[in-house]
N, CA, C and O atoms as CSV, one atom per row, in Angstrom:
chain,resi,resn,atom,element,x,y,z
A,1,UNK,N,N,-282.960,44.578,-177.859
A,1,UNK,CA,C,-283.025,45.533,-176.773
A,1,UNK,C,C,-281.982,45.201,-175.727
A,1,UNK,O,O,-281.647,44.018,-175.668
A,2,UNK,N,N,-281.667,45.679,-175.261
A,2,UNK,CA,C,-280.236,45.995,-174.021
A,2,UNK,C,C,-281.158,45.848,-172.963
A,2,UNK,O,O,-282.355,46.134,-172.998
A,3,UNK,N,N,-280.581,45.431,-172.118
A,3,UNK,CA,C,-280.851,44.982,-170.472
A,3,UNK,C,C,-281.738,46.388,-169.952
A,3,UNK,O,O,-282.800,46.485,-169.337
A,4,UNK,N,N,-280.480,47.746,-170.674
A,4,UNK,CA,C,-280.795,48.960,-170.107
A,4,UNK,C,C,-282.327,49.445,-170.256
A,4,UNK,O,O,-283.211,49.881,-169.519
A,5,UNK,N,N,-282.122,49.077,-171.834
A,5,UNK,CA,C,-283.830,49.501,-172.257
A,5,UNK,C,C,-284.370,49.091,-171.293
A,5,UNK,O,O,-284.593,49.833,-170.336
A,6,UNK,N,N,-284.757,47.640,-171.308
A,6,UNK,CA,C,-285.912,46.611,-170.554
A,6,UNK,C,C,-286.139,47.354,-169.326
A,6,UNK,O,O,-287.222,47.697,-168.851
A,7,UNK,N,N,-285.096,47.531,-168.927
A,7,UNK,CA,C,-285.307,47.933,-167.188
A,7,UNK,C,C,-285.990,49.444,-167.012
A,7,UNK,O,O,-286.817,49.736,-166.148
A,8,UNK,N,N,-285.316,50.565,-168.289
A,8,UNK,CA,C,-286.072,51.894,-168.517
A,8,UNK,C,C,-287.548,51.982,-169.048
A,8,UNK,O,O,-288.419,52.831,-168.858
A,9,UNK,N,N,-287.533,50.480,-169.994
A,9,UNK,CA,C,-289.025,50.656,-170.111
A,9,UNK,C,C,-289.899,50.327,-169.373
A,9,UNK,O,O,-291.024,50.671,-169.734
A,10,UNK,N,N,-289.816,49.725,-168.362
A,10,UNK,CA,C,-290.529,49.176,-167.700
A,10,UNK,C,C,-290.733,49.870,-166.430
A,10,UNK,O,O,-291.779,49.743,-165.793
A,11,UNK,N,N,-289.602,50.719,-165.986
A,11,UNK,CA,C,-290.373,52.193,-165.186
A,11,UNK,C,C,-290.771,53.075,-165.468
A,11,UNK,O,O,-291.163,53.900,-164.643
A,12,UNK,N,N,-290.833,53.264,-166.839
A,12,UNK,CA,C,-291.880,54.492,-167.732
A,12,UNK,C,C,-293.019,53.754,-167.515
A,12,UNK,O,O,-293.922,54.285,-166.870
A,13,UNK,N,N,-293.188,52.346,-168.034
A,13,UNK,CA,C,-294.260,51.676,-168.279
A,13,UNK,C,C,-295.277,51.701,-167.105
A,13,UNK,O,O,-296.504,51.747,-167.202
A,14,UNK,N,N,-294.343,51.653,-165.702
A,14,UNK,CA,C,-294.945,51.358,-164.491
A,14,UNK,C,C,-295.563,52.539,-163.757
A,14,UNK,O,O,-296.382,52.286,-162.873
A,15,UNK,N,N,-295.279,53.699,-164.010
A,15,UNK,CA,C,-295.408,55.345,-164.090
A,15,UNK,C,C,-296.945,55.306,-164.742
A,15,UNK,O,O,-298.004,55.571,-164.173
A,16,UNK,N,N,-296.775,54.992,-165.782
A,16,UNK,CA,C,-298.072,55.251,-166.999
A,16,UNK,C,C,-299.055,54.004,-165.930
A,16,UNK,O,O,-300.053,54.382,-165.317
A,17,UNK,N,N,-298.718,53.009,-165.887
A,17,UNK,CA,C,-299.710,52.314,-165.382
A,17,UNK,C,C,-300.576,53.261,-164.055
A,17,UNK,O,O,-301.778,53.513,-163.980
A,18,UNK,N,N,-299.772,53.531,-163.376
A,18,UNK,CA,C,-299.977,54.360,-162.327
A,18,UNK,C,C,-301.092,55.366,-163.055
A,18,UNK,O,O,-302.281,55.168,-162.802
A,19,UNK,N,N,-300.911,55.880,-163.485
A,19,UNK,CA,C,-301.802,57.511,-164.061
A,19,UNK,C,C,-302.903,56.926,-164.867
A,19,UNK,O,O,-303.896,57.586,-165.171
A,20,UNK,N,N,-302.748,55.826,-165.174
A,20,UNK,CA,C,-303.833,55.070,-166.340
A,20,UNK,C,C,-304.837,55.002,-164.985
A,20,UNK,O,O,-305.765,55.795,-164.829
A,21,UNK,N,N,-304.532,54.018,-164.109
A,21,UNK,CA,C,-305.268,53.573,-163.250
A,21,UNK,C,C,-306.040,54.689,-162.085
A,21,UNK,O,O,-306.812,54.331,-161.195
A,22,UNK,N,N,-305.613,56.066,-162.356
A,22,UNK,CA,C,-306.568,56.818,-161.498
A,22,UNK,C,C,-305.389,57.769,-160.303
A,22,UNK,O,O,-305.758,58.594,-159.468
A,23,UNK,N,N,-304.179,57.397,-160.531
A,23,UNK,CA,C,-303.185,58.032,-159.770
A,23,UNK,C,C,-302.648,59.339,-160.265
A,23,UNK,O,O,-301.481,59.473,-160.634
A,24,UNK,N,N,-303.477,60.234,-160.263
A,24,UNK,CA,C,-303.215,61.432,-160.843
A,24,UNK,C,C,-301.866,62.635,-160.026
A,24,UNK,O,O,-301.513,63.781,-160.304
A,25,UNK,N,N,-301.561,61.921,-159.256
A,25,UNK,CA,C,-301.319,63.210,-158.014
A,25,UNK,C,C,-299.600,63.776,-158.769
A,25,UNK,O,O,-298.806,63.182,-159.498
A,26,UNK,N,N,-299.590,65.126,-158.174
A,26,UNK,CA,C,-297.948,65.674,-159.180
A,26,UNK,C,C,-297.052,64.939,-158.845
A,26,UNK,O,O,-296.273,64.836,-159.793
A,27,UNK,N,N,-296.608,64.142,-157.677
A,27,UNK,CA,C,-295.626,62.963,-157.762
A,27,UNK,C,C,-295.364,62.243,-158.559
A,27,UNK,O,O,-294.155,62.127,-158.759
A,28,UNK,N,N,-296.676,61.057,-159.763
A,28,UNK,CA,C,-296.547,60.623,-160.037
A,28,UNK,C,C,-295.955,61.199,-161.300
A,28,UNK,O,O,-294.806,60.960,-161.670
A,29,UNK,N,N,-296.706,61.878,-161.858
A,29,UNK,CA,C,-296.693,62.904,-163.339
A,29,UNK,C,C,-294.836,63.500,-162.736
A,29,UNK,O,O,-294.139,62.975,-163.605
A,30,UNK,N,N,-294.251,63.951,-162.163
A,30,UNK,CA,C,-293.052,64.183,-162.066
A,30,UNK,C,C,-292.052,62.712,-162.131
A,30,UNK,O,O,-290.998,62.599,-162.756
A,31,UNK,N,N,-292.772,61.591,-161.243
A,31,UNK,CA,C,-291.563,60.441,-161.380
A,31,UNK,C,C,-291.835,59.851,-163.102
A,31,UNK,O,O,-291.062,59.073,-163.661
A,32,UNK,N,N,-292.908,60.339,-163.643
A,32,UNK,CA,C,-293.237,59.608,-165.025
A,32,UNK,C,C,-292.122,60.474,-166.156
A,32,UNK,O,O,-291.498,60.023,-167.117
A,33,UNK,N,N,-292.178,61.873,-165.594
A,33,UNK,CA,C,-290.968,62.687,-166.391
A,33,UNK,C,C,-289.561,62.331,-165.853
A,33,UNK,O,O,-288.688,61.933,-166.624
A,34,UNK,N,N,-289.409,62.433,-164.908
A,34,UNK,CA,C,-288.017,61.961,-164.716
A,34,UNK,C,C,-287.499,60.724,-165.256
A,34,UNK,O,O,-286.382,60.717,-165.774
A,35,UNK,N,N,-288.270,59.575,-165.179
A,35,UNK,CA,C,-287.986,57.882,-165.601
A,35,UNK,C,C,-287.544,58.298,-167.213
A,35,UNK,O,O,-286.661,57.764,-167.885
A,36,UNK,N,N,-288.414,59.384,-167.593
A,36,UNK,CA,C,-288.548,59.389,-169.080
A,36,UNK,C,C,-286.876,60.310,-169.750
A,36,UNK,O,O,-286.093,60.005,-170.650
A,37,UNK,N,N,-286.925,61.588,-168.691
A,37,UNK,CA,C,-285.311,62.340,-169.153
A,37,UNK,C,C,-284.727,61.648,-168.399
A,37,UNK,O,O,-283.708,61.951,-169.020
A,38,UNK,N,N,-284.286,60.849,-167.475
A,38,UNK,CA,C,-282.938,59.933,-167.066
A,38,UNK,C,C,-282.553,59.320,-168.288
A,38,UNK,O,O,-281.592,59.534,-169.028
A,39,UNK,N,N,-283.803,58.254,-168.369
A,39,UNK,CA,C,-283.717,56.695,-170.000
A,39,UNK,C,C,-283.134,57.247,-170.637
A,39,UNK,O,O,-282.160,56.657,-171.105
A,40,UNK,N,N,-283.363,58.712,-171.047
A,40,UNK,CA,C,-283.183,59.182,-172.069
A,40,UNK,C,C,-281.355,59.823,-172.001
A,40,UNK,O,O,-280.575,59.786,-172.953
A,41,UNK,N,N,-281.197,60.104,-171.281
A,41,UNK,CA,C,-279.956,61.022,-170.765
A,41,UNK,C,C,-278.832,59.830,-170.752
A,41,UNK,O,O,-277.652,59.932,-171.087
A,42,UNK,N,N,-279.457,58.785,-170.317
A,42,UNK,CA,C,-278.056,57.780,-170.112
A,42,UNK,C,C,-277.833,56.634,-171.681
A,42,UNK,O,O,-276.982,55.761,-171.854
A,43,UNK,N,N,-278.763,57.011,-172.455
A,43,UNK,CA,C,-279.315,56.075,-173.673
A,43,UNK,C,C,-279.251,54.893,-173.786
A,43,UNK,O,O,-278.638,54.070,-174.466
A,44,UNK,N,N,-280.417,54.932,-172.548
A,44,UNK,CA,C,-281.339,53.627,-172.398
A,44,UNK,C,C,-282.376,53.379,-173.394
A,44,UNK,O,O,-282.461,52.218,-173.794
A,45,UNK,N,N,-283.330,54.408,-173.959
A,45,UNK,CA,C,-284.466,54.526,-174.741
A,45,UNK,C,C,-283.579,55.923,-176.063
A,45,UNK,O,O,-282.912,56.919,-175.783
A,46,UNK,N,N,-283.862,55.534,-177.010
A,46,UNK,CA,C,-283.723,56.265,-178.153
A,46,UNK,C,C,-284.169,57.082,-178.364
A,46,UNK,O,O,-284.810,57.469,-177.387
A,47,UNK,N,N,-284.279,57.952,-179.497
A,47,UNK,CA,C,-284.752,59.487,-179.745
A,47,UNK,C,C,-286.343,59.056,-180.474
A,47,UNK,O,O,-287.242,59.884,-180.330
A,48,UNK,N,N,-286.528,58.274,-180.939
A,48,UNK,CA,C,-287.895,57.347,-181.027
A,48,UNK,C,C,-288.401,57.567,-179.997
A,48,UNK,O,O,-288.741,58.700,-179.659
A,49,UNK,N,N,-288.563,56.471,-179.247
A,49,UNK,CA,C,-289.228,55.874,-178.375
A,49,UNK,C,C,-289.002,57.281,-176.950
A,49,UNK,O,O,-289.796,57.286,-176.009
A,50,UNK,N,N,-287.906,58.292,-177.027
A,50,UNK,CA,C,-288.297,59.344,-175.767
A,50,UNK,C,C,-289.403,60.106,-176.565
A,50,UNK,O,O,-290.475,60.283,-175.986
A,51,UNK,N,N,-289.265,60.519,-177.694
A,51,UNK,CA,C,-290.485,61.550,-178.224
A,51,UNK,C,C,-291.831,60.690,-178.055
A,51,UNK,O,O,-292.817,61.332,-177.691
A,52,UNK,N,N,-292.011,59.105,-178.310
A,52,UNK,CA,C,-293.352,58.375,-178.334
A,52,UNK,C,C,-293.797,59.040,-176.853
A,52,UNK,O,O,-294.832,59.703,-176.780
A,53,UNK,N,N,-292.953,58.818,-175.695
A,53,UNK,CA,C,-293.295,58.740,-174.266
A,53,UNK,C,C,-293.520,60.155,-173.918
A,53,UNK,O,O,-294.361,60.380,-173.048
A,54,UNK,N,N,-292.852,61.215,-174.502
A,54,UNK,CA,C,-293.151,62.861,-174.551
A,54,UNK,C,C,-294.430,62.562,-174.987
A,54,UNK,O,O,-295.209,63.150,-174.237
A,55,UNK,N,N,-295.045,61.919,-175.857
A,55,UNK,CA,C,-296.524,62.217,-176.795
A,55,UNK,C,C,-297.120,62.009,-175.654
A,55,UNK,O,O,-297.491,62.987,-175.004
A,56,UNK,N,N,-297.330,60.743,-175.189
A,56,UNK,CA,C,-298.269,59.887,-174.376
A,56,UNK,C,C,-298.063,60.582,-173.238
A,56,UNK,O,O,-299.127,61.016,-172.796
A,57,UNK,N,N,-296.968,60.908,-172.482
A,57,UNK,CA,C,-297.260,62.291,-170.988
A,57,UNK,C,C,-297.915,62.983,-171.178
A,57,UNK,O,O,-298.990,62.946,-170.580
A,58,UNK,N,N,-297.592,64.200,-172.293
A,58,UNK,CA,C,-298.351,65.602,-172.399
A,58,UNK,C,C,-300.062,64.793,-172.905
A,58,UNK,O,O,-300.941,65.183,-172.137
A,59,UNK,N,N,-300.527,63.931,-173.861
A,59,UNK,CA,C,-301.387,63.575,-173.950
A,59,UNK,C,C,-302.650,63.075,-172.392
A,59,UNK,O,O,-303.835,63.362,-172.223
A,60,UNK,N,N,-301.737,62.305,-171.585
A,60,UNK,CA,C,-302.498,62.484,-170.042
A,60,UNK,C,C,-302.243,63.441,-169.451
A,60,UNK,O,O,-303.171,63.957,-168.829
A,61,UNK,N,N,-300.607,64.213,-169.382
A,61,UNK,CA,C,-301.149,65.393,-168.685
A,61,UNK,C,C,-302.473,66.315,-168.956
A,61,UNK,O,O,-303.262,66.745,-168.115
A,62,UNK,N,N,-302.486,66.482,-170.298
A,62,UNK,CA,C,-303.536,67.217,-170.605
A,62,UNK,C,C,-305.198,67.104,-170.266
A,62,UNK,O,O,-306.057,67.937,-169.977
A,63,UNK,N,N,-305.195,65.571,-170.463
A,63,UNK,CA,C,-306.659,64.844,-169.982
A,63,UNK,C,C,-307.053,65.524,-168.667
A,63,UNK,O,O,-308.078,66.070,-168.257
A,64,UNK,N,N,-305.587,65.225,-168.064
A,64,UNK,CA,C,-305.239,65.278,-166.478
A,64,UNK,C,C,-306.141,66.935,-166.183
A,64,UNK,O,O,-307.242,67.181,-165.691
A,65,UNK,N,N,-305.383,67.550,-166.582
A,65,UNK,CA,C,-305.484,69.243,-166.302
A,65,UNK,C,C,-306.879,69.915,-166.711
A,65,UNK,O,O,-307.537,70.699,-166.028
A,66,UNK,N,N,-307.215,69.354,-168.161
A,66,UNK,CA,C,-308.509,69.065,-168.479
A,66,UNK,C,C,-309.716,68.862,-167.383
A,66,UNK,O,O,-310.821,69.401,-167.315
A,67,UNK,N,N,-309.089,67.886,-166.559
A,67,UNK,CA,C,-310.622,67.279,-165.755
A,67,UNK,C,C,-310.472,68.005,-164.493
A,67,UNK,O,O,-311.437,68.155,-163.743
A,68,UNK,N,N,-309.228,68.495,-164.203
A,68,UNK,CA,C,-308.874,69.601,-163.021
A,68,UNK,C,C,-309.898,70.498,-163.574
A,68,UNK,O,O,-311.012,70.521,-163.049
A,69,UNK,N,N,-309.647,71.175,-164.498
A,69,UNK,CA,C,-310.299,72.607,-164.516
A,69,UNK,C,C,-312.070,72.798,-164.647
A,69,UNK,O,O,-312.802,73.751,-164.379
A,70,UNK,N,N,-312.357,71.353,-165.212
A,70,UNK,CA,C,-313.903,70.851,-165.319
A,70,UNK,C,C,-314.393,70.740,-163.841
A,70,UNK,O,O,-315.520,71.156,-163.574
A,71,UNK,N,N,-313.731,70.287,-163.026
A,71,UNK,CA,C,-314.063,70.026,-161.976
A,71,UNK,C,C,-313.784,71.592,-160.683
A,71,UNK,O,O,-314.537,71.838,-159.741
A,72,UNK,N,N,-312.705,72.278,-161.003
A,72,UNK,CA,C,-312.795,73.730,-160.254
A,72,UNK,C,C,-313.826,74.665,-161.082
A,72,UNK,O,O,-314.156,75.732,-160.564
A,73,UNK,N,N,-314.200,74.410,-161.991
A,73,UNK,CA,C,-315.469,74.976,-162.999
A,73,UNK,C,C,-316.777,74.845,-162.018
A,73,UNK,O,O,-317.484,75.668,-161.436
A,74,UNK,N,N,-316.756,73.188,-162.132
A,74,UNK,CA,C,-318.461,73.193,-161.429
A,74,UNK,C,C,-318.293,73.155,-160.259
A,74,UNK,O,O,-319.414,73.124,-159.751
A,75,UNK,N,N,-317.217,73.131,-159.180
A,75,UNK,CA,C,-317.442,73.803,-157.966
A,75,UNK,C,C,-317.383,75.346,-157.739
A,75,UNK,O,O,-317.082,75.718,-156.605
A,76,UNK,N,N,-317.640,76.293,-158.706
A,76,UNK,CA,C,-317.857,77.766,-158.655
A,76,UNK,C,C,-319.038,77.783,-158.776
A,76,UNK,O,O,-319.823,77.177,-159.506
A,77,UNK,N,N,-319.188,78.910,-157.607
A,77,UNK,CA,C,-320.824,79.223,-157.417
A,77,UNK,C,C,-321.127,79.836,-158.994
A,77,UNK,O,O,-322.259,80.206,-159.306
């Protein structure tokens, strides 16, 4: 791995930690996409490893949006 990787993976990594841990807010979910098309744009992270990190976003976004809509659900009268 290249210096570049290490350093790109590890602000994807630090993004995801963020959203793992309960930090849902659109800031984070936007700096988690950006970390992910920069790495990717300057080829820091490979065509591998950007599609793994595409899986695993849309996979929490979805959780994410999921528990949004569960939750504007049971606050309707």
């Amino acid at each position: 791995m290249s210096r570049a990787n290490v350093i790109a993976v590890g602000m994807i990594d630090a993004r995801f930690d963020c959203i793992r841990k309960g930090d849902n807010s659109a800031q984070v979910f936007a700096e988690t996409s950006m970390a992910m098309e920069m790495a990717y744009a300057l080829g820091a992270i490979d065509d591998t490893e950007f599609s793994h990190y595409k899986k695993r976003y849309y996979r929490l976004y979805q959780v994410h949006a999921e528990a949004s809509m569960a939750e504007i659900w049971r606050s309707t009268p």
